[in-house]
Each structure stands twice: as C-alpha cells, then as structure tokens.
C-alpha positions in Angstrom: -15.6 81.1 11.5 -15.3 78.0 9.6 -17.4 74.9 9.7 -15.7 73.0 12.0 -16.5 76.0 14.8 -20.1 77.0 13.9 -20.9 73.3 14.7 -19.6 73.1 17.9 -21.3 76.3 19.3 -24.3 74.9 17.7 -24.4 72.0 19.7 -23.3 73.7 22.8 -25.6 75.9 22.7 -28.2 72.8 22.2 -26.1 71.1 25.1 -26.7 73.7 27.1 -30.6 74.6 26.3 -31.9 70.8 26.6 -31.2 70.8 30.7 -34.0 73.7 30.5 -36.8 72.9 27.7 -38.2 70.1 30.4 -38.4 67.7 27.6 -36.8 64.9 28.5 -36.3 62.8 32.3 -32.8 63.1 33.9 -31.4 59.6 32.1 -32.9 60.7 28.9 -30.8 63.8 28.7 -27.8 61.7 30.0 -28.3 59.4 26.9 -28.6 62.8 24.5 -25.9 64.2 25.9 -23.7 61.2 25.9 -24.8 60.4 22.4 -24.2 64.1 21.0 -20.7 63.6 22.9 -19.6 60.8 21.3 -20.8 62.4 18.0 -18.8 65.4 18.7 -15.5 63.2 19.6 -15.5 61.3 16.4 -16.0 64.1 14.1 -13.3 66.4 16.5 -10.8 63.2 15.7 -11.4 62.9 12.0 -10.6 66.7 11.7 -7.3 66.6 13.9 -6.2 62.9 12.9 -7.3 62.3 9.1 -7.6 66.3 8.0 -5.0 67.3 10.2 -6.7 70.5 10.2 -9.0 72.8 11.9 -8.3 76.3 10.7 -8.7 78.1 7.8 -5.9 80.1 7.9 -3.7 77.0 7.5 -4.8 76.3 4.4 -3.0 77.7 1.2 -5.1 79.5 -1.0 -6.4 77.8 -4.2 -6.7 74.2 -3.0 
C-alpha cells in the first residue's frame, strides 16, 4: 500500500468517525468535511495530473 492509499483511508476513516465523536455542530462538520474534501481533491489532482501516477507497480525499479 503506498502513500498515496494509506492517506486516503486515513481520512476516511476520520470522515467517517467525526459524524459520531459529538464534537462539532452540524455546519461545523459541513465546513471540516468540505475543507478535508477540497484538501483531498487537490492532492488526488497533483498525483493524476503532475505525477501521472498512483501506483507503485508502475514505476520502474531504481528511480
């Protein structure tokens, strides 16, 4: 499991556990998870668009 995958069950899994820790009102947790969203989208686009990359088994070995 590379990086890039760890990450995004990490946040998932935070995604997912903030709707039931009672921490935050309704429109906080809209902001988090809109926030963590956006976060999300701009580092999914650098890997796809300026890495062009997402696996590790596309890469050749030594580089």
């Amino acid at each position: 499991m590379t990086t890039f995958h760890l990450i995004h069950v990490v946040v998932g899994a935070v995604l997912a556990a903030v709707n039931f820790w009672g921490l935050m009102d309704e429109t906080s947790r809209a902001f988090f998870n809109s926030i963590v969203g956006l976060v999300v989208l701009a580092y999914n686009a650098y890997y796809l668009f300026v890495r062009q990359n997402v696996d590790e088994s596309d890469r050749e070995s030594g580089s």
